[in-house]
C-alpha positions in Angstrom: 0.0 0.0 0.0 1.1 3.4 -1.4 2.6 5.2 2.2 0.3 8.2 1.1 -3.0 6.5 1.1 -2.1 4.7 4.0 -1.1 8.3 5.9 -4.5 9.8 4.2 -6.2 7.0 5.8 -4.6 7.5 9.2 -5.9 10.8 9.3 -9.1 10.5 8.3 -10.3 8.0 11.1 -8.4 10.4 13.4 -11.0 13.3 12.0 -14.1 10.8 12.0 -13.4 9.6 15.8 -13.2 13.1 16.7 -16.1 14.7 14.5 -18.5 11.7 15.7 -17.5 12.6 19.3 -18.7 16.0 18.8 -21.7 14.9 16.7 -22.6 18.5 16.0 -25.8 17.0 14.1 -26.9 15.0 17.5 -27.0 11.9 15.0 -25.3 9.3 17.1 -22.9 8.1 15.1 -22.1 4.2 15.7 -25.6 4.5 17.9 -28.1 5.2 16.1 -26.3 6.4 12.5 -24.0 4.9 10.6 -20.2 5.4 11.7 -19.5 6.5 8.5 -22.4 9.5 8.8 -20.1 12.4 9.0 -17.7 11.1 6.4 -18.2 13.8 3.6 -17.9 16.1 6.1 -14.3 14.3 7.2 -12.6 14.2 3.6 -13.7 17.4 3.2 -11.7 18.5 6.8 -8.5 16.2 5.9 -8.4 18.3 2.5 -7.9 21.2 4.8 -5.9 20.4 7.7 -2.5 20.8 5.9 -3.4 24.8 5.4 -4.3 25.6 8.7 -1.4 26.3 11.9 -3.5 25.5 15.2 -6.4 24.2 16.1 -8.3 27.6 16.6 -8.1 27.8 12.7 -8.7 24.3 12.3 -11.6 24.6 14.3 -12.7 27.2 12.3 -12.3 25.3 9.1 -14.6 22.5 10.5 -17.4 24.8 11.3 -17.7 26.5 7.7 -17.0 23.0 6.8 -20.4 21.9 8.6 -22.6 25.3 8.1 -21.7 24.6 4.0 -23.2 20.8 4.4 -25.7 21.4 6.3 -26.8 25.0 6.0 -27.0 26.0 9.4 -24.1 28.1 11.5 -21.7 26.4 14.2 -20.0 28.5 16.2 -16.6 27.7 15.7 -15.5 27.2 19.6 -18.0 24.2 19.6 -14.9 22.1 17.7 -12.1 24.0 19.7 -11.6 20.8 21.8 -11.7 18.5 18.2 -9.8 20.4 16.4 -6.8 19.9 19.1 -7.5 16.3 19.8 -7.4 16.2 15.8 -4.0 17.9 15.7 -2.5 16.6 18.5 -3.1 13.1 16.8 -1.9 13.8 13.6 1.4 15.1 14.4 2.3 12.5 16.0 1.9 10.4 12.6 
């Protein structure tokens, strides 16, 4: 397996964990949803984490992330504590 995809990969269940713990939807991922529920939403933030410097802009990036998918506005200190679990997880990859 290509080291890219594999490090793509890595990522992206680190985003899903953390974006179904916050379940800003209240959809119950794994509960009552499928685990994969917020997985648009995921690729979408792994395309984004390599532009951003610290989790205040990462959790920034989430939130127009999820007002664009589901047309409503999250307040972007909602994700602060995602954003740094996200980016504490991926560098140590």
């Amino acid at each position: 397996m290509n080291s890219n995809k594999q490090k793509y990969e890595l990522i992206f269940n680190i985003i899903r964990t953390e974006l179904n713990k916050v379940d800003p939807m209240g959809l119950c991922p794994g509960e009552f949803a499928p685990i994969n529920e917020y997985d648009p939403e995921t690729a979408m933030v792994v395309n984004k984490i390599k532009d951003v410097e610290n989790y205040v802009e990462l959790a920034k990036e989430i939130s127009i992330v999820f007002d664009e998918m589901f047309g409503e506005k999250f307040d972007e200190s909602s994700f602060y504590n995602c954003a740094h679990n996200i980016l504490e997880e991926v560098n140590k990859l």
